[in-house]
N, C-alpha and C positions, 0 to 999 in steps of 0.2 A: 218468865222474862220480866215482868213487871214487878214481881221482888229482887231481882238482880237490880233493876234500874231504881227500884225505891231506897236500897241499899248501898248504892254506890253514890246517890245523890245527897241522902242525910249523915252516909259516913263523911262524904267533904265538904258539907255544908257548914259545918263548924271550925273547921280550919280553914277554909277560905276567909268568913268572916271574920277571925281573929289575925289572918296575913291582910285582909283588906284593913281591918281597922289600925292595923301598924304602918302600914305604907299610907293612910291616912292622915298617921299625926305625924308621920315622916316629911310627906307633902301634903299639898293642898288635896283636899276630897276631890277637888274639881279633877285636877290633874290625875289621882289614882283612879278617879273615874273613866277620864278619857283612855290612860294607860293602858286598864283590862279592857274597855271593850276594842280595843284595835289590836290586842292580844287576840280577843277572843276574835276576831276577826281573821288576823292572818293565820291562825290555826285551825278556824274553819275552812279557809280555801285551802288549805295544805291536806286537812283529811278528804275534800269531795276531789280534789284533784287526785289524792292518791286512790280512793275508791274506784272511780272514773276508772283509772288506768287497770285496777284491779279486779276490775270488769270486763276490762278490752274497749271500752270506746275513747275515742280520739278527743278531749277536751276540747282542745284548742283547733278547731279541723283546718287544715291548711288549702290554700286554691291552688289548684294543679292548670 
């Protein structure tokens, strides 16, 4: 497991850096910086939501 994970992290470790360093001198660093991490953000809620579900437990549990 932990060569799966060492390997999918150095395989796009290098092309993330070379799309961040382009959307950098495209915009501001400041900006490509806010950009991914609110990427990375709403794309974490979308996997633990869909885990969540794919689990069976209720995210959001509703008042009855």
């Amino acid at each position: 497991m932990a060569a799966v994970a060492g390997l999918s992290f150095f395989g796009l470790l290098p092309f993330a850096g070379m799309i961040m360093a382009a959307v950098a001198d495209w915009i501001d660093i400041r900006h490509a910086l806010l950009c991914s991490s609110c990427c990375y953000a709403v794309i974490g809620i979308i996997v633990l939501w869909w885990a969540g579900d794919a689990a069976g437990e209720e995210v959001l549990p509703t008042q009855a």
